[in-house]
ZATOR-366032 format. One record per residue: x negated, y negated, z of N, C-alpha, C in turn; residue in one letter. Coordinates in steps of 0.05 Angstrom, whole numbers, plus 5000, padded with zeros to 4 digits. Layout:
XYZXYZXYZA;...
//
This chain:
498450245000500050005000498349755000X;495849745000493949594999494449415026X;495849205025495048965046496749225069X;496749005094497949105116499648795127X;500748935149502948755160502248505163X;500248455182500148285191499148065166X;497048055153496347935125498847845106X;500248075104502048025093504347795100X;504947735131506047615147505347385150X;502847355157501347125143501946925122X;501447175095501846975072504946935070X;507447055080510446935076510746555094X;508946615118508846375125507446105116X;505546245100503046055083505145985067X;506446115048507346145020510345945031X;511645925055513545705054511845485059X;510145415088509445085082508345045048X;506645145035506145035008508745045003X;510245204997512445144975515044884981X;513844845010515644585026513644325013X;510544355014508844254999507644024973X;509144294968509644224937511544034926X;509443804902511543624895511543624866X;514043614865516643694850518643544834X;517843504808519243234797522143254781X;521943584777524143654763527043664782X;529243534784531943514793532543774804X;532243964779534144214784531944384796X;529144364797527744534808527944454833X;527644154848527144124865529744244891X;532744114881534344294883534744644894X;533044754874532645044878530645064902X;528444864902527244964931527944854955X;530444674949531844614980533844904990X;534244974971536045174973534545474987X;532245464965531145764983529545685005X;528645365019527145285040529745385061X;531645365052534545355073534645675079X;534745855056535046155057532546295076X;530346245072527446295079528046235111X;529045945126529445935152532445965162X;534246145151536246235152537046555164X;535346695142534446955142531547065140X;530746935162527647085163527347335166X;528347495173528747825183528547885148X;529547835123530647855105527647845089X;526747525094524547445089522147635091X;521947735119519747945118520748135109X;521848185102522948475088521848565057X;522248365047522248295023518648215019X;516948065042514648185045513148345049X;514248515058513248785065515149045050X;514648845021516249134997514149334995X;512449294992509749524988509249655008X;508749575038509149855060511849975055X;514849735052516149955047516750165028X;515850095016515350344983513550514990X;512050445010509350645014510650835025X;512350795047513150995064516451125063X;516450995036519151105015517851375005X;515251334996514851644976511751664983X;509251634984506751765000506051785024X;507351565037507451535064508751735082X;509951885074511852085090508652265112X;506952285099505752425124503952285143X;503452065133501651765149505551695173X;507351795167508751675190509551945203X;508852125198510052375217506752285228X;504552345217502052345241502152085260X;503251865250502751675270504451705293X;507351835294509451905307508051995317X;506852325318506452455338503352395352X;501552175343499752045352501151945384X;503451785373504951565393506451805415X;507151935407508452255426505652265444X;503652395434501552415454500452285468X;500852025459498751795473501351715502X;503451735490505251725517504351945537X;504652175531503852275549502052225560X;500052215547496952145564497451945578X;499451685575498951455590500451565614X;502251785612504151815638502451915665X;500552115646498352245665496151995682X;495951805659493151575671495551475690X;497751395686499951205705499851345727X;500951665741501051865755498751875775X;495451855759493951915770493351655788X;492751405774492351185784494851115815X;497351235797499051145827497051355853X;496851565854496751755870493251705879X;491551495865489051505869490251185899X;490751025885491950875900493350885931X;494551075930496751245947494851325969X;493351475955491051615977489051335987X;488851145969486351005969487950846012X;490050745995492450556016492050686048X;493051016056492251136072490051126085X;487851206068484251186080484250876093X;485250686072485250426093485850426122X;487350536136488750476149488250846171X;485750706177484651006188486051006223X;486551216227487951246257491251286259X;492851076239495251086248496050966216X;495851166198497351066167500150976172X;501150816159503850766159504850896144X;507450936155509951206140510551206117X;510150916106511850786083509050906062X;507150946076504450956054503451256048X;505051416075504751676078506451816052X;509251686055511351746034511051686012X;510251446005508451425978505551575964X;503151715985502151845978503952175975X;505452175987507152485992509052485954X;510152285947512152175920510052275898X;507352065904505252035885503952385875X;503552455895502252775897504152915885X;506552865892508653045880508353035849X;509152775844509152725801506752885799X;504452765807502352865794502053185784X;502553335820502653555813504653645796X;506653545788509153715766508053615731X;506453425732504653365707502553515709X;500853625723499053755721498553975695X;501454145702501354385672501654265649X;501254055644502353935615498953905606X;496953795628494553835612493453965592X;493454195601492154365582493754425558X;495754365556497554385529497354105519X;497253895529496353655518493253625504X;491453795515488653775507488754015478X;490854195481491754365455491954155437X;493754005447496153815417494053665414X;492053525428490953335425488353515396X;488353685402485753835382487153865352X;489153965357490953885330490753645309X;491753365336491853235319489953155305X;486953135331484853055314483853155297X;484753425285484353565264485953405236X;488053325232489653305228489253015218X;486952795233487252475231484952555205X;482452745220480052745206480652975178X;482153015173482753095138483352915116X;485052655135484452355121487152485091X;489052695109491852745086493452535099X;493452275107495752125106493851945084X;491851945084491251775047491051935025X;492651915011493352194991491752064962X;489752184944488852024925491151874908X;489251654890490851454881491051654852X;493751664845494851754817493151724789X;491751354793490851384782487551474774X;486951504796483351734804484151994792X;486652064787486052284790487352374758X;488252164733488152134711491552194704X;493652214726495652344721496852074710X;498352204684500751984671502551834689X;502851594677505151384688507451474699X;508051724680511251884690509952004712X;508552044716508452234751507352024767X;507151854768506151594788508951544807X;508051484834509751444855510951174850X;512951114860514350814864512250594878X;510150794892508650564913506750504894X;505550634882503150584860504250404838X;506350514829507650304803508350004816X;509050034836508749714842507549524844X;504249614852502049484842501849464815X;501649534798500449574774502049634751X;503949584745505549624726507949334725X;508649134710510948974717511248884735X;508048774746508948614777510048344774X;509348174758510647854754513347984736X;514448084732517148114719518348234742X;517148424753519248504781519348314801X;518348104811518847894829520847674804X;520647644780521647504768524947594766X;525447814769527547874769529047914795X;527247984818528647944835529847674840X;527847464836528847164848531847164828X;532047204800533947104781537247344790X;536147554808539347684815539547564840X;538347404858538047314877540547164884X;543047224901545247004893546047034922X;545247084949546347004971543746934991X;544046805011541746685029539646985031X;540947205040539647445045537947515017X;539547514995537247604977535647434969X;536447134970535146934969531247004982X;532747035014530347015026529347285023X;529747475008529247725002526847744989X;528147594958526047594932523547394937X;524847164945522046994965519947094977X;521047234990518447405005516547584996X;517947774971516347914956515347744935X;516247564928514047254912511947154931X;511947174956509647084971507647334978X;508947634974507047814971505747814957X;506447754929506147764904502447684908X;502547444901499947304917497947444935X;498747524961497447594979496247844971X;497747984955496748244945494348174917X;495447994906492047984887490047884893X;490747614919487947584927487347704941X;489247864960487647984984486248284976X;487848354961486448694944483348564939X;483548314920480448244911478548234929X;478748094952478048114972477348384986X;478948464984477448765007476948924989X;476348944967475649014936472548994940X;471948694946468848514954467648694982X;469748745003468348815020467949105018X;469449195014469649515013467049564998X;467049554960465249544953466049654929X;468849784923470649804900473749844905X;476049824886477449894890478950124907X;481650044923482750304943482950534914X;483250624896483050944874480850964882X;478550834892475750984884475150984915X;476050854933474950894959477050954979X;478951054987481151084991480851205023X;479851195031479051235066477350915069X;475250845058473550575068476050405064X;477050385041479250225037480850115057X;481650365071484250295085482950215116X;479850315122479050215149478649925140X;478349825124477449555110479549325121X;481849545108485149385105485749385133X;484949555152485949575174483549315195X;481949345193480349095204480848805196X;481848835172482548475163485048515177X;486848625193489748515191488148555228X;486748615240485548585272484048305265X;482548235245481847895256484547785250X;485147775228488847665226490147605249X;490147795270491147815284489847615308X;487147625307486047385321485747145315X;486747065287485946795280488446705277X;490346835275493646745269495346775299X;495946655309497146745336500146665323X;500846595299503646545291505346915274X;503346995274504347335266504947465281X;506647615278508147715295506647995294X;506548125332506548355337507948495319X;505948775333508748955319510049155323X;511349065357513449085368515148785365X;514348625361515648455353517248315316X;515448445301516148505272518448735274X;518448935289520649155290522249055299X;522848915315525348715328526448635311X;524048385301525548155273527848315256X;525948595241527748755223530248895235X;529348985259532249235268534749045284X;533248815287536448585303536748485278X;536148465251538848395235539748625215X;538248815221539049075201538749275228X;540549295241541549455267541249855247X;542849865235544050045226542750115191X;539950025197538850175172539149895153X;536249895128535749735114539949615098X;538149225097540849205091541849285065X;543949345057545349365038544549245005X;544948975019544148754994541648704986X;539848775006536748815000536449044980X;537549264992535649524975538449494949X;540449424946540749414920540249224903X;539148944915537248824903535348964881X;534049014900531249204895531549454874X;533549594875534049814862534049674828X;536349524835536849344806535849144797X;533049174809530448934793528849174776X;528149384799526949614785527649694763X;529449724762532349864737530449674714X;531849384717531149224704528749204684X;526449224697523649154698522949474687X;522749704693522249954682523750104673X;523050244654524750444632525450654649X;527550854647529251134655527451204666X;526451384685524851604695522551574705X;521851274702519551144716520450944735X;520451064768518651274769519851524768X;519051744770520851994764522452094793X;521951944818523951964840525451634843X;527851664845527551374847527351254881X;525351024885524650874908527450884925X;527051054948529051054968528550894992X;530150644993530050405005530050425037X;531750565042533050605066530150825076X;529951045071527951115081525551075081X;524650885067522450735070523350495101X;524750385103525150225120525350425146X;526850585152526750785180524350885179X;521950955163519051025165518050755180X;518550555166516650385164516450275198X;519750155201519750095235518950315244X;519450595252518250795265514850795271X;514550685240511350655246510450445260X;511650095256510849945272511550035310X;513250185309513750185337511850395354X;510250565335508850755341505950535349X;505550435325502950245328503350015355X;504950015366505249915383505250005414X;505550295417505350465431501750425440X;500350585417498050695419496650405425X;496350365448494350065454492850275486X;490450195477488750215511489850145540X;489750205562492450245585489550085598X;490949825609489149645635487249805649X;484649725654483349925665484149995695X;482250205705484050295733482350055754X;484849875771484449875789482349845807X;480149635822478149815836478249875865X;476650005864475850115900477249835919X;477849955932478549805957476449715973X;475649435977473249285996472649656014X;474049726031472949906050472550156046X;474050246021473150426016470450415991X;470050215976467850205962465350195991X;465050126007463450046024461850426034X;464050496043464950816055462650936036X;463850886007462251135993458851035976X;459450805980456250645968454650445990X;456050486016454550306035451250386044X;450450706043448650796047447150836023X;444250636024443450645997442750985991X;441751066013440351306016441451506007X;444251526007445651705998448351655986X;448651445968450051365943452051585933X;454851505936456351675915455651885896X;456552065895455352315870458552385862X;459652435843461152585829460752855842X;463053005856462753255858462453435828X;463353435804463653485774460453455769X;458553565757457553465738458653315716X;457453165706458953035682457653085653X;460653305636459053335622459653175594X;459952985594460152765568460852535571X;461652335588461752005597459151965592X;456752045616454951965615451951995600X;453852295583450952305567451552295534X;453752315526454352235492453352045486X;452951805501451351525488449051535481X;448051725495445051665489442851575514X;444351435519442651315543443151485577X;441651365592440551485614442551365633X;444051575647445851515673445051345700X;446051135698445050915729443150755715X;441050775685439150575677441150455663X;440250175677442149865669440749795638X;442649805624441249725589441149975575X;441550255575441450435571442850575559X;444850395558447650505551449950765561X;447850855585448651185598451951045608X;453751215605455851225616458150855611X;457150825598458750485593459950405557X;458950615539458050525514459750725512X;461650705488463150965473463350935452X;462851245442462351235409459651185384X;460850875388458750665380456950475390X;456050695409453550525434450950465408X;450950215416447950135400448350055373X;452149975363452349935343452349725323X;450349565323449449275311448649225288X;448649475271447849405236449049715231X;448749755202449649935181447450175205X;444950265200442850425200443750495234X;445150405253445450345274448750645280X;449750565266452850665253452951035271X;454551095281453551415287456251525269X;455451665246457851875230460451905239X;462251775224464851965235465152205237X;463652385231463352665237463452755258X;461452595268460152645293462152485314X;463552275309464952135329468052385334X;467852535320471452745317469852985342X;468253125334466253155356466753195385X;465252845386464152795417466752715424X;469452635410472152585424473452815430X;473453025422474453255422472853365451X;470653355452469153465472469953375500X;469253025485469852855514472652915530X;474852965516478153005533477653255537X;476953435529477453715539475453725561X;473153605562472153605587472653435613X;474353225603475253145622478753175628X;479953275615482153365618481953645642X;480253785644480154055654478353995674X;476353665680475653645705477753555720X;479553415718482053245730483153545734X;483753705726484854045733483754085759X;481354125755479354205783478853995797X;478553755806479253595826481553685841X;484053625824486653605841487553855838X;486554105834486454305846485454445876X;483954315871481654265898483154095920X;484053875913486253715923488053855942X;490054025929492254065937491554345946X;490054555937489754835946488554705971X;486654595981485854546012486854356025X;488554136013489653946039490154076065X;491054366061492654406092490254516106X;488454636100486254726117484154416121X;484154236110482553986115483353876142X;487453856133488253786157488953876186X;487854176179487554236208484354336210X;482354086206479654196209478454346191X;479854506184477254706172475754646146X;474654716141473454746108474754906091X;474854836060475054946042474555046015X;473355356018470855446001471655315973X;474155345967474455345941474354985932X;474054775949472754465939469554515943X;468954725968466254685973464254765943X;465354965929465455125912465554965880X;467454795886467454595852465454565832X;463354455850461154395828460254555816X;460354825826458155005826460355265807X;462555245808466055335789464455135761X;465754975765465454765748463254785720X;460554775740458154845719457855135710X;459655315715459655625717461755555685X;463355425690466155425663464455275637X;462455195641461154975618458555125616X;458355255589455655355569454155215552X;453255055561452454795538453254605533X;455754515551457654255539459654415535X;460154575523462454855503464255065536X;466854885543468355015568468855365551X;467655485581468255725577470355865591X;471055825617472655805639475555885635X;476455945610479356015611480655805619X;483355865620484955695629485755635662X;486155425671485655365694488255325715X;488155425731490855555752492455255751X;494755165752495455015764498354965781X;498955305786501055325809499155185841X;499955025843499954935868501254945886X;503154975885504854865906504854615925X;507354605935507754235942507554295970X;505754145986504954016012505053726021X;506653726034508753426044506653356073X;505453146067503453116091505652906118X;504252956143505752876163503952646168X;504752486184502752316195500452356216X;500452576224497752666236496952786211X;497553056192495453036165493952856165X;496052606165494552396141492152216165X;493252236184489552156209488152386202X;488552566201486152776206485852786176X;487052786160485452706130483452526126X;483552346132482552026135480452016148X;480052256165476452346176475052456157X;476352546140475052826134472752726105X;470252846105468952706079469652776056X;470653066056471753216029473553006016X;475752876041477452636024477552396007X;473852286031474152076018471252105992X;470552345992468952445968471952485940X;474252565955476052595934477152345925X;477352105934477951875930475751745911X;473051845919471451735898472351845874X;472952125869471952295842474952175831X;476752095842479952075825478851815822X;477651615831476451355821474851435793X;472551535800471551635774473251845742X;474952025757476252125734478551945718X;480351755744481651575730479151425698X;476851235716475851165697474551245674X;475551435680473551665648476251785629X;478051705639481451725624480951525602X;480751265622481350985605479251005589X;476951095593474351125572475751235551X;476851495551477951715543479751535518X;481951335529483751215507482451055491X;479450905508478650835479476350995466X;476151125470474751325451476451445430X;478851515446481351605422481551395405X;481751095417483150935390481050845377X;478750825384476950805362476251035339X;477551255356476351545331479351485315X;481751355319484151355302483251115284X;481350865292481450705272479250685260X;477850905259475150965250477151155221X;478551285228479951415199482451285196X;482651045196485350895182488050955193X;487951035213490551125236491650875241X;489550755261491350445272489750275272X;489050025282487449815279485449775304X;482649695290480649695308481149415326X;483449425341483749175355481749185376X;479749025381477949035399476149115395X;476249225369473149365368471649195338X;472748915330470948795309468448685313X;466748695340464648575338462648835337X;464249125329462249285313461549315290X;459949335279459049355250460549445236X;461549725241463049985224465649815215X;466449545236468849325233467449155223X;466849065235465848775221464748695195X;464048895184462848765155465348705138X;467748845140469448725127471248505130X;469348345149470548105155468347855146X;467247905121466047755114463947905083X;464847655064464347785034460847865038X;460548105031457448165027456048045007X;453148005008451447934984450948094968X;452848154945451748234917451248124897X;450248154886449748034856451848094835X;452247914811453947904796453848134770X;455148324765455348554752454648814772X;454548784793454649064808456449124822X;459549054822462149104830463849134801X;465249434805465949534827464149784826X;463150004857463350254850464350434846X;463250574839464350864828465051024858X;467551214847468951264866467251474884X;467751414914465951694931468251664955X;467951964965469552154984468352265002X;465852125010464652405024464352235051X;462652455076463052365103462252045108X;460651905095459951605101461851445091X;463951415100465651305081465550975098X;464151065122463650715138461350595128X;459750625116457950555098458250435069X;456950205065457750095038456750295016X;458650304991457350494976455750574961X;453950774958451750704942451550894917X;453950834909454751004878453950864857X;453550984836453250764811455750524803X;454650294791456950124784459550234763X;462250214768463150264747463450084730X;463450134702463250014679464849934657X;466249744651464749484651464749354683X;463149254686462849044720464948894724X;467048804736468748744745468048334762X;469348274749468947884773469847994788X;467447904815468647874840468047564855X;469947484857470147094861468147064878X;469747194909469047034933465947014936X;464846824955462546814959460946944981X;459347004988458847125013458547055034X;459347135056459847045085463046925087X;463846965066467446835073468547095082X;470646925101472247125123474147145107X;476147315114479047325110480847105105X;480246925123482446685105481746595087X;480746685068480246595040482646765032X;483446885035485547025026488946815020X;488846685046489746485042489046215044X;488146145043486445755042484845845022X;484146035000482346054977479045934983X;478645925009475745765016474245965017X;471845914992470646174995470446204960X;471346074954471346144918473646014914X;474245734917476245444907479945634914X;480345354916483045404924484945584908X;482945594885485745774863485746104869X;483446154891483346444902486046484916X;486146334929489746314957491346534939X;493146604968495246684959497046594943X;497746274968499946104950498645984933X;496745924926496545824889496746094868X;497246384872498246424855501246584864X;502646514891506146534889507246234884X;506446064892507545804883508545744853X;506045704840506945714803508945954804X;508446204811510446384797512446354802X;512546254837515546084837516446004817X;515745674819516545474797516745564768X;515245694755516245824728518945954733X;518746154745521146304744523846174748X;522845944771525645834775526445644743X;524345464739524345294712524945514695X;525045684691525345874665523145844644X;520845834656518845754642517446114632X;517646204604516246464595514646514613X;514846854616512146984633509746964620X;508147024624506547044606503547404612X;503547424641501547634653502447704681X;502147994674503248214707500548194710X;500348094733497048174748496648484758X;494948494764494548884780494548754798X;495548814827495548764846493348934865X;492749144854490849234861487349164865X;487749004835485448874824482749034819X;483249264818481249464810479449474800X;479349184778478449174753478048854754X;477848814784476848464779478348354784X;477848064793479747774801482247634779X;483947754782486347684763487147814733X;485948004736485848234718488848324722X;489448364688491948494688492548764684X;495048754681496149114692494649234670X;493749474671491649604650492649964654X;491450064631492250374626488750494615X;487950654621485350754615486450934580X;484650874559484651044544483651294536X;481651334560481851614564480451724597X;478551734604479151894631477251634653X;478451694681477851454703476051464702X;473651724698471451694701469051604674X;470351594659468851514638467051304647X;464851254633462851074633462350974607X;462950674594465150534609467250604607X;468850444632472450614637473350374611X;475250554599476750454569479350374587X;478750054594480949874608482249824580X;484649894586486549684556489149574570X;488749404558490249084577493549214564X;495749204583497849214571499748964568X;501249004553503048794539505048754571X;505348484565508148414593509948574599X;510748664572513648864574512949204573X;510849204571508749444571509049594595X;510249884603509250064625507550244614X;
//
């Protein structure tokens, strides 16, 4: 679908102040843009809709498995947050008690007694969560929610999806026709909006065209991490775009009950219009593109990193680190927080235990493989999923012998369990008991707990395992927006992000490349040029709002300098004259094109098609 939401959101708002802007000498034109300025802040719900025609086409017909994986991304990540929420109450719970050594209050007893309870009835879901969780990341890293582009892979126009033909086939005639069936505020601000895509899609494709290093047919994983990092600065440079839990609002409070009516038959009967019988050979189903599409914003909205945990309490941080001599230890060895980075555990600068993923990641040569990041995330939750097992196993099998004094072999025993279940990093251990049973502590328990060191050694390690959770979520969302899942929000001042937030230095005739698939796909590419060389405008070091303010290679790069004119023609009835590719595959304002014989040719036989041409 090339752009993403937020970009796209962007340019509908860019694309009204210019078109409010704009001066306008003709009577009847000027007229026409009081009318759609009125429609545009009438029906904005309508408005974005109609900008975001290309996600919804996406997730009309290729998209169908990029929104079942992101669904059940958002299924898991709930869970996991229920477990970080559960644990944190119950780390808390206990923490509150230890305060209050001699005579706990009842109110804190009953809250650690509530807390202990959830936890323990979440407990058995771990290990079936650390199942689903291996799935999916199976599942992200096959990179089948980016399905190749139709045209990479040489197949005729008649078998091309609705989402592909919309780039590249009759794009200025299909916005031209929407505005001219356009006859109530709703479709008004309908066709508007896909006139301000219009734009955002040729310069912004060109653009991440520049950064990527060729077109989404030829790079179709870098592509979309590309697309997905411009719409995370977007997101920081625009504070007027809307979330997106808040974009799902806009759409489902004025289309409650599924895409509206007058929109998708709009749309149906521009297509009609604009393309011959059977192209495309399914026809674009409106409505289920729209229930994909919110499902997906509401999923992407889900999967965000959970506040970190909480810290130690003044007295109990004191308790477990006041003696230099004998400093906190993790009962657990730890087998992946502190040593996947690289660096050395407790050396400050080292990166041991603070750095995830992409510890040390400050240039290209710096970069560690997505290969290798599916890996050390896989490793990292199952090893810490199954230490949180053995803690609060340990937990609850001895509370009642702690609280009447005694010892108990099976906590004394943990570390030494623990490193017995782990052969190398690789858990050997089987699956791990977690009938517990429920123990309702009294208020003497909870004094004679509150002596005991095993407890407040257990208060440290749920301190520590809490924080190796939250590690845990962003390690997950970096391995999801490391393969084009969701957006590296927070993570652009890494390289593997950041270069696509600013045009690289190449020289003129070495864009675009030739298409590559293989594991570096975070790496610029180092394929041969394809041929003929392709204009690429922008200049180097321009950010993303060149996309819209054209700064960076003159104003005629913008979005709105090329939805504005197409406005005004269409409304003036002024001849078409060129469908741009929206894609831009083939260069800066390059039109819709058909290969005369195969994608890979050297040179590719671009042949320009006629306006009325599919």
């Amino acid at each position: 679908m090339v752009l993403e939401y937020r970009m796209l959101m962007a340019a509908l708002h860019d694309f009204e102040d210019a078109l409010a802007a704009q001066t306008i000498t003709q009577p009847e034109v000027a007229r026409a843009r009081a009318r759609h300025l009125g429609s545009l802040g009438a029906e904005p719900a309508h408005a974005a809709l109609g900008a975001l025609v290309t996600p919804l086409a996406w997730f009309a017909t290729v998209g169908d498995t990029e929104a079942d994986l992101v669904a059940d991304v958002a299924a898991l990540w709930t869970r996991g947050l229920a477990l970080y929420d559960a644990l944190g109450r119950f780390r808390l719970s206990l923490q509150a008690v230890l305060d209050q050594p001699g005579a706990p209050d009842p109110a804190a007893i009953a809250e650690l007694n509530a807390a202990g309870n959830a936890l323990r009835l979440l407990a058995p879901q771990v290990q079936s969560l650390l199942a689903d969780l291996d799935k999916i990341r199976t599942r992200v890293a096959s990179h089948d929610h980016l399905p190749p582009h139709p045209r990479q892979e040489d197949r005729p126009i008649e078998d091309w999806n609705a989402s592909d033909l919309l780039l590249a086939r009759r794009t200025d005639a299909l916005v031209r026709a929407l505005l001219s069936r356009a006859g109530t505020p709703r479709t008004e601000a309908f066709a508007l909006g896909a006139c301000a895509a219009y734009g955002a899609q040729a310069s912004g494709s060109m653009y991440l065209g520049q950064v990527v290093g060729g077109p989404r047919r030829a790079h179709r994983i870098r592509d979309r991490v590309g697309r997905n990092a411009i719409g995370a600065w977007i997101a920081g440079a625009r504070p007027d775009v809307p979330t997106f839990a808040a974009l799902a609002d806009l759409l489902e409070g004025a289309m409650p009950a599924g895409i509206d009516v007058e929109a998708a038959t709009l749309l149906s009967e521009a297509l009609a219009e604009v393309l011959p019988g059977g192209i495309p050979p399914v026809p674009l189903d409106a409505g289920t593109g729209f229930t994909r599409m919110i499902a997906h914003l509401r999923a992407l909205a889900v999967i965000r990193t959970p506040a970190p945990p909480a810290p130690l309490s003044d007295a109990l941080a004191a308790t477990l680190f006041g003696d230099p001599a004998a400093p906190f230890t993790p009962t657990l060895e730890d087998q992946s927080a502190l040593t996947q980075s690289g660096g050395t555990p407790g050396v400050a600068g080292s990166g041991g235990g603070v750095q995830i993923l992409s510890a040390g990641d400050d240039g290209p040569t710096h970069q560690e493989e997505p290969d290798s990041t599916e890996v050390k995330c896989g490793a990292f939750w199952e090893a810490l999923g199954l230490s949180l097992l053995f803690v609060l196993g340990g937990w609850f099998a001895c509370v009642v012998r702690w609280a009447g004094g005694d010892r108990c072999p099976l906590w004394d025993d943990a570390g030494a369990n623990w490193a017995a279940a782990f052969d190398n990093g690789v858990y050997v251990g089987g699956e791990v008991d977690t009938d517990w049973g429920s123990q309702m502590l009294t208020a003497g328990d909870a004094a004679a707990l509150a002596q005991r060191p095993e407890v407040i050694q257990l208060a440290g390690d749920l301190f520590t395992a809490q924080s190796s959770l939250w590690e845990g979520f962003e390690r997950a969302a970096e391995f999801l927006a490391l393969h084009g899942v969701i957006y590296p929000d927070g993570f652009l001042a890494r390289q593997r992000y950041r270069q696509f937030t600013a045009i690289p230095r190449t020289e003129q005739g070495l864009w675009p490349r030739q298409a590559y698939d293989g594991p570096r796909f975070d790496l610029y590419p180092d394929t041969e040029v394809e041929e003929p060389a392709g204009l690429a405008p922008f200049v180097p070091g321009t950010t993303p709002s060149a996309i819209l303010s054209g700064i960076g290679g003159g104003g005629q790069l913008s979005a709105p300098a090329i939805s504005v004119p197409l406005w005004a023609d269409a409304v003036a009835a002024i001849d078409p004259v060129v469908n741009l590719d929206l894609d831009a595959d083939r260069g800066w304002r390059h039109e819709c094109w058909q290969t005369g014989g195969s994608i890979t040719d050297q040179p590719v036989d671009a042949q320009i098609l006629g306006y009325d041409d599919v």
